[in-house]
C-alpha positions as CSV (number, residue, x, y, z in Angstrom):
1,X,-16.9,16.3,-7.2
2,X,-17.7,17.6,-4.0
3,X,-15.3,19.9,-2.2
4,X,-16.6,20.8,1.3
5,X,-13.0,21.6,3.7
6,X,-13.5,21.1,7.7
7,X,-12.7,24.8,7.4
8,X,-11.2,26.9,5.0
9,X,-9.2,29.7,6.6
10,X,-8.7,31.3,3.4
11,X,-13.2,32.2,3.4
12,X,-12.7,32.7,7.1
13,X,-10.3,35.7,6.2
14,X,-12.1,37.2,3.5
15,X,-14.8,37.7,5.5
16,X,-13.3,41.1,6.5
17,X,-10.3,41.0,4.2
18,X,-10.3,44.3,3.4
19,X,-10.1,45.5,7.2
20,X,-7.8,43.1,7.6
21,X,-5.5,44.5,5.4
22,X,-6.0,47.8,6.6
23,X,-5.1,46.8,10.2
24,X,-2.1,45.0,8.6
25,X,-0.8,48.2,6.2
26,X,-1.7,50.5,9.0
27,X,1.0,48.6,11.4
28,X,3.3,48.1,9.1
29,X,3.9,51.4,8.1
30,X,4.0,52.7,11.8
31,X,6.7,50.6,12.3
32,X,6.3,49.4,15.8
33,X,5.6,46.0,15.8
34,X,5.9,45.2,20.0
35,X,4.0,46.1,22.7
36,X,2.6,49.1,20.7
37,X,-0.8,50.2,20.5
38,X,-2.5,48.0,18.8
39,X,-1.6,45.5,21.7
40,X,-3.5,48.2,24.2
41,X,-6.3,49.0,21.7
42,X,-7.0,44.9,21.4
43,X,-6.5,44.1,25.4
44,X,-8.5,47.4,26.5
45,X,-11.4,45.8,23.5
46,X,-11.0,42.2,24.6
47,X,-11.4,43.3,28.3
48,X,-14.7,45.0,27.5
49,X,-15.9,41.9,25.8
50,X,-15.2,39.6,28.2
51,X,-16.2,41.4,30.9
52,X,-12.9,41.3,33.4
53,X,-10.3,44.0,34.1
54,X,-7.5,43.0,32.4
55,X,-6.3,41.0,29.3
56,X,-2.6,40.4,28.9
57,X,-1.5,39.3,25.0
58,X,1.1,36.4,25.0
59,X,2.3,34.1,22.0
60,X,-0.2,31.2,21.9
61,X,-2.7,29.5,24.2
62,X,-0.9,27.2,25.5
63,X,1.4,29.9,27.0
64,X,-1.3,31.9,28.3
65,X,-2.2,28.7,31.0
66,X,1.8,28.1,31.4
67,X,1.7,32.0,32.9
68,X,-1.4,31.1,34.8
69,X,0.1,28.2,36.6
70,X,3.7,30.1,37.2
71,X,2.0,33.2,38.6
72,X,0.0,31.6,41.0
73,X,3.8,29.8,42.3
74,X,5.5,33.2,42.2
75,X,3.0,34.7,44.5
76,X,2.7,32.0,46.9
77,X,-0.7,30.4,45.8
78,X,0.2,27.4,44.6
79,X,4.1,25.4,44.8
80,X,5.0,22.7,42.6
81,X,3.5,19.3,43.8
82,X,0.2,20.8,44.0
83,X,-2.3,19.1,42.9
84,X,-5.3,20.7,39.4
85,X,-8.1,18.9,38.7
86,X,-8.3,18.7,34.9
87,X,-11.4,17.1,32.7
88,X,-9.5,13.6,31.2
89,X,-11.2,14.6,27.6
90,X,-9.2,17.4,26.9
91,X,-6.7,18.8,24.1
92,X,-3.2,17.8,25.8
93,X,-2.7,21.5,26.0
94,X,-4.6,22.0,29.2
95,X,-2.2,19.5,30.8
96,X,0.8,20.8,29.4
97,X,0.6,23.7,31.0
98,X,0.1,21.9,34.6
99,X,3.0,19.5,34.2
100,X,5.3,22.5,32.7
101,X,5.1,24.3,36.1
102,X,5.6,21.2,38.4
103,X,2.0,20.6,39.3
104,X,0.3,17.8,39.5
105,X,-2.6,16.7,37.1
106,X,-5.4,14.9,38.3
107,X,-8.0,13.3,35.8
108,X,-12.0,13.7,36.1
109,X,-13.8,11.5,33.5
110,X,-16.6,13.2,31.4
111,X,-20.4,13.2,30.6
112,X,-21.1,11.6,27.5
113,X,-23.7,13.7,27.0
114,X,-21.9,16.9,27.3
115,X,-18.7,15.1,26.6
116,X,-17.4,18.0,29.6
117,X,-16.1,17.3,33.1
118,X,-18.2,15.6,35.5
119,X,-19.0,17.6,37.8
120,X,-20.3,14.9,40.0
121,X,-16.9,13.4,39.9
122,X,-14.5,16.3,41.0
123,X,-15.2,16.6,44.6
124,X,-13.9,12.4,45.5
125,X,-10.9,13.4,43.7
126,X,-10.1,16.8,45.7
127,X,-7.4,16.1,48.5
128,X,-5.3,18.6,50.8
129,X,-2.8,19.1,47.9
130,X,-5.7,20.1,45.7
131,X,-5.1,24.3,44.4
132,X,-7.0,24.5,41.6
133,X,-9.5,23.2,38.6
134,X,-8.5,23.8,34.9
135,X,-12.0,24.2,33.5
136,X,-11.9,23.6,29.7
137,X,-14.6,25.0,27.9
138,X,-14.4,21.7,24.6
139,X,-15.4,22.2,21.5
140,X,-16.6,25.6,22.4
141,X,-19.6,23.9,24.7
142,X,-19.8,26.2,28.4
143,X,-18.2,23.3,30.9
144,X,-18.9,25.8,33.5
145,X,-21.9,25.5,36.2
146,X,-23.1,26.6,40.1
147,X,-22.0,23.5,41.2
148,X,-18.5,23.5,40.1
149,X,-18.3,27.4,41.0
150,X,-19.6,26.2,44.6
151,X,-17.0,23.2,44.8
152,X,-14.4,26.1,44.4
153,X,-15.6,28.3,47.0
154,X,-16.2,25.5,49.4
155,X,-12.5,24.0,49.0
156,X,-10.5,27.7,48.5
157,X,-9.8,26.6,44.7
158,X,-9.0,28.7,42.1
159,X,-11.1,28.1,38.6
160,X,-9.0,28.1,35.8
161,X,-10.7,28.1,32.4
162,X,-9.2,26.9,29.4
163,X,-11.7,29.1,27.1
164,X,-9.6,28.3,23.5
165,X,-11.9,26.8,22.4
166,X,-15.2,29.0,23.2
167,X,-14.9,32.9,22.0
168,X,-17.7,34.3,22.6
169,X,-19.8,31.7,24.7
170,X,-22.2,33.0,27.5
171,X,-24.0,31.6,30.7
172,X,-27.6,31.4,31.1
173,X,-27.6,34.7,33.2
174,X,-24.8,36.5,30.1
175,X,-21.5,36.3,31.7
176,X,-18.8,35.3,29.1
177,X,-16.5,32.4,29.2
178,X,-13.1,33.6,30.5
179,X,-14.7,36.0,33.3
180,X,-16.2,32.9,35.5
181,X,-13.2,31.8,37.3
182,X,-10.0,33.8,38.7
183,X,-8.4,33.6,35.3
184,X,-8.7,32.2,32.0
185,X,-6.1,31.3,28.9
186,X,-7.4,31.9,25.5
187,X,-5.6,30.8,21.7
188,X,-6.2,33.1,18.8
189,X,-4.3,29.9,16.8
190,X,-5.8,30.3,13.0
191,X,-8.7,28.0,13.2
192,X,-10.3,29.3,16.8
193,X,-13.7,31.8,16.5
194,X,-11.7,34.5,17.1
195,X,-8.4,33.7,15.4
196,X,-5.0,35.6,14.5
197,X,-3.1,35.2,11.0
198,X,-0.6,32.9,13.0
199,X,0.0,32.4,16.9
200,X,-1.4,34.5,19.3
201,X,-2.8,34.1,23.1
202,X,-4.1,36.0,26.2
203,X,-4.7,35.9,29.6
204,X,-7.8,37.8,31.6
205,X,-8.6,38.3,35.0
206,X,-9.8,40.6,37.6
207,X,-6.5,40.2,39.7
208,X,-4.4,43.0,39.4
209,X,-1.5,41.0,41.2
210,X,-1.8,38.1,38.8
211,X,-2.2,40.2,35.7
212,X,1.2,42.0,36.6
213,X,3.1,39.2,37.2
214,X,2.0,37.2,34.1
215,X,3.2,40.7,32.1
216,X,6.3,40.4,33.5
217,X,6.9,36.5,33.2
218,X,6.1,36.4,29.7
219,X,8.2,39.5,29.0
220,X,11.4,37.9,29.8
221,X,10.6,38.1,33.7
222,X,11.1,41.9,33.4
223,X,8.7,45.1,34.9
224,X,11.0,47.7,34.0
225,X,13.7,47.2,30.8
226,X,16.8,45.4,32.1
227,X,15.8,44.7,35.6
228,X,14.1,41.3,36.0
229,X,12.6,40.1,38.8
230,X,11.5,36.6,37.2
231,X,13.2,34.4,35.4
232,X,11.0,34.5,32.5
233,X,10.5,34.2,28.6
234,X,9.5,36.1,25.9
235,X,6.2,35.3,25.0
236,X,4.6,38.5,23.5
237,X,1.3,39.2,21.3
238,X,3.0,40.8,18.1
239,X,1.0,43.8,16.7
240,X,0.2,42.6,14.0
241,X,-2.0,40.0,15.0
242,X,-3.4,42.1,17.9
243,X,-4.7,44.7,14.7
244,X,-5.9,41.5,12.8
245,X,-7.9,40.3,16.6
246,X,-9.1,43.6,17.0
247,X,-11.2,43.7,13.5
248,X,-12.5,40.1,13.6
249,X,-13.6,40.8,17.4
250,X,-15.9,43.4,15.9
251,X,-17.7,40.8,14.0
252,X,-17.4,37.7,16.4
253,X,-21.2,37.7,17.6
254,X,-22.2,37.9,14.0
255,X,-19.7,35.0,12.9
256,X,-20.7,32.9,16.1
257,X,-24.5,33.4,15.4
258,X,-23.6,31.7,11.9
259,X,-21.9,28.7,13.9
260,X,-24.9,28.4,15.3
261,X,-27.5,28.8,12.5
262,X,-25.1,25.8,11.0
263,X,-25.5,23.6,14.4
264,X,-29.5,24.0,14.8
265,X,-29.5,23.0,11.3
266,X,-27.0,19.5,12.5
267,X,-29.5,19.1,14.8
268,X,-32.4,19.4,13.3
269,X,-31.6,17.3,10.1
270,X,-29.6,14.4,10.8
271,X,-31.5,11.3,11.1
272,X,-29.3,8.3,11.6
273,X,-29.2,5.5,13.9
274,X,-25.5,4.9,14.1
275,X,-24.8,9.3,14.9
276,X,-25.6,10.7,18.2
277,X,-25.2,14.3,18.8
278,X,-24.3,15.1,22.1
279,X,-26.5,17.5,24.6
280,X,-25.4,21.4,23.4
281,X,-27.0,23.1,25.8
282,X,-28.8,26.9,24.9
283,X,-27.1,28.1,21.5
284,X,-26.6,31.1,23.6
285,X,-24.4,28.6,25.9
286,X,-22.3,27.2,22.9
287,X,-20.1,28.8,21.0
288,X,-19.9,26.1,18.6
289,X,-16.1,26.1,18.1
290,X,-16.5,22.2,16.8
291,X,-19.4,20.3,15.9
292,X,-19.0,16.8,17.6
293,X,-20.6,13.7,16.6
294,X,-20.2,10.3,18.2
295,X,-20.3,7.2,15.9
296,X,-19.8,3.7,16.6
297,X,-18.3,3.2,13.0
298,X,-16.8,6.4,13.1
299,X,-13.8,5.4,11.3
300,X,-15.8,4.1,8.1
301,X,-17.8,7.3,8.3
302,X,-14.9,9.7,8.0
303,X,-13.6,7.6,5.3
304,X,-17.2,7.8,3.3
305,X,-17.5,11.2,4.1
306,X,-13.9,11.6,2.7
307,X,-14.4,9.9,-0.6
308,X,-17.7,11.8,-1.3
309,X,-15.6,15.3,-0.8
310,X,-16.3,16.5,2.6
311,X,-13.3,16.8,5.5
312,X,-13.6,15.9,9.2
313,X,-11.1,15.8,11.7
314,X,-11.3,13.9,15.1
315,X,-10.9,15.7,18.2
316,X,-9.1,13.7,19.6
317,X,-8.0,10.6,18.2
318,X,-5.6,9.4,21.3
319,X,-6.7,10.4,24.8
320,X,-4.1,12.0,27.1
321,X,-3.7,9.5,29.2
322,X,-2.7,7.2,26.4
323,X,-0.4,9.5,24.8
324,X,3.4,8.4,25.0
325,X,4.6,11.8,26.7
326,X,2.8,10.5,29.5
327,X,3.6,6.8,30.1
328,X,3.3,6.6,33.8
329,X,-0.6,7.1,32.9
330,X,-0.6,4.5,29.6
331,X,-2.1,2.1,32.4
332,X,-5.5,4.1,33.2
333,X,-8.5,3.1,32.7
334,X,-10.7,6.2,31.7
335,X,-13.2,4.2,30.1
336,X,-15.6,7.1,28.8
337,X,-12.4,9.2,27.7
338,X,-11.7,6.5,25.8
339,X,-15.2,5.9,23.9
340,X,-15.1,9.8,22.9
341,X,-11.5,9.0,21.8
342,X,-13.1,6.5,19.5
343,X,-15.8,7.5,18.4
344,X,-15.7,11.8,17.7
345,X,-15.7,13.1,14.5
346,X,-15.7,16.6,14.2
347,X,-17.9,17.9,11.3
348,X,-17.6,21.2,9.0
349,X,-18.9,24.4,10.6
350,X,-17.7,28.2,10.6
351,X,-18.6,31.5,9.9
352,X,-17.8,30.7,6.1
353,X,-19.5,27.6,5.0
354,X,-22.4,27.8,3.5
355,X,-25.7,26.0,4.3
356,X,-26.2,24.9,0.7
357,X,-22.8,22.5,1.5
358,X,-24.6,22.2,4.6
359,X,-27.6,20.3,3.4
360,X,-24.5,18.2,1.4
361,X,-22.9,17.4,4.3
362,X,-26.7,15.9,6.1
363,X,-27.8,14.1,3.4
364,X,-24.8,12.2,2.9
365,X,-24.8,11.6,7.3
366,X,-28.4,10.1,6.7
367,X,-27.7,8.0,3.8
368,X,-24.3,6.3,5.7
């Protein structure tokens, strides 16, 4: 029988297991495990990489764009009732962290093509209210282009990227995802390119004023021990995981450029009517975090594939809009959100798999 996982975390870490358990016996018996040096060695390495002046470790992802959002209030750039453009086809993340601060969310449709924002679509949305665009970078695909960079400029907006999803993803010209806008939240969950042994996140920016206050907020509000100026939480980067991000960031080109060799192949091979891959720009522009397919019987193919010993997973099976947490929207017709919603399935890729399970994984797409 077949056994080909979506992605096995347990290959992912024995890539550079024995690193990583050198990073992990080296912290634990220095016995800090806060805001040590392993924190500063990771955010002083992560900053080189992504090309901006600051990184700021916090707990998760979704916490790095929650400290986004609240910094720009506490220093007067945005107030609650503002108004974020946000791509519609998104992980409910992105949107989470608008609504958490008070903002206001504001739904652009995708490309089916790119199954990314439209940028065509963002500037009849943008009113006197509008702050900001949340730029998500899905599936680890750039979202990013001149036009949307130009919208910004032209409106005062600040570009937000969501880049969880795209470690290590480049423009044509080189620049990195997470140093194209004025900030950018990245997850370091598990399953992510570059990802932690557990829950882990980061901010980075060029803003020294931003960077500072997101320190503070996520450090229970607090610059100096016992004086606190916000109230905050405590949302810290643990040093553990910030040794563990620091080895597998050494070899993130090298995994990415696996992803890849695994998507060209995708791309190449599969010949079948009822799958359509969607445009994935350069390789160089595609991180290749997920490998989306669109099927119109994409339930039965998940099941076939399934049966026959290889996992998917849909990304994402119920649009945001849709989702109970947000009934006021349940009414909304986002008609190409909701195609993608029914009709992605994610197939296996990583810096793990092999392409012999590969070729498995084709042959059985053609034969459906």
């Amino acid at each position: 029988m077949t056994n080909i996982p979506f992605l096995s975390l347990k290959d992912v870490t024995a890539l550079h297991g024995t690193e990583i358990n050198e990073a992990v016996t080296r912290v634990v018996k220095n016995g800090w495990y806060l805001q040590g040096k392993e924190n500063e060695r990771f955010e002083e390495n992560y900053s080189k990489f992504i090309g901006t002046k600051y990184t700021i470790g916090c707990a998760n992802g979704l916490d790095a764009l929650i400290w986004i959002f609240r910094a720009y209030i506490e220093i007067g750039v945005m107030q609650p009732g503002d108004e974020v453009i946000v791509p519609a086809n998104t992980y409910i993340a992105t949107i989470f962290a608008i609504t958490e601060n008070g903002l206001k969310p504001v739904l652009v449709e995708p490309k089916l093509n790119t199954l990314q924002i439209d940028e065509d679509k963002i500037e009849e949305v943008i009113t006197p209210k509008t702050k900001a665009i949340a730029l998500v970078h899905l599936y680890g695909r750039l979202a990013w282009n001149q036009k949307i960079a130009n919208i910004c400029k032209k409106y005062n907006l600040k570009l937000v990227e969501d880049n969880a999803q795209a470690h290590g993803c480049l423009t044509a010209d080189g620049r990195m995802t997470g140093s194209l806008g004025d900030a950018a939240g990245h997850s370091f969950y598990p399953g992510k390119n570059l990802g932690a042994l557990g829950d882990g996140g980061a901010v980075t920016t060029n803003d020294k004023e931003l960077a500072d206050t997101i320190r503070a907020l996520a450090n229970y509000g607090s610059q100096k021990k016992y004086v606190f100026k916000y109230t905050g939480r405590n949302s810290r980067l643990d040093e553990i995981q910030a040794a563990v991000l620091d080895v597998k960031l050494k070899y993130l080109v090298e995994d990415n450029a696996h992803r890849k060799e695994v998507a060209k192949y995708y791309i190449e091979n599969i010949k079948n009517s009822l799958i359509s891959l969607p445009d994935t720009l350069p390789y160089e522009s595609n991180a290749f975090h997920l490998f989306p397919i669109l099927c119109e019987k994409r339930d039965d193919l998940h099941d076939y594939l399934e049966q026959n010993g290889v996992g998917t997973v849909i990304h994402y099976p119920i649009a945001p809009h849709k989702q109970e947490c947000y009934k006021e929207w349940n009414s909304l017709s986002l008609p190409i959100t909701e195609y993608i919603a029914d009709h992605e399935l994610s197939l296996p890729i990583g810096p793990a798999i092999s392409m012999d399970d590969i070729d498995i994984v084709v042959k059985l797409l053609n034969k459906f």
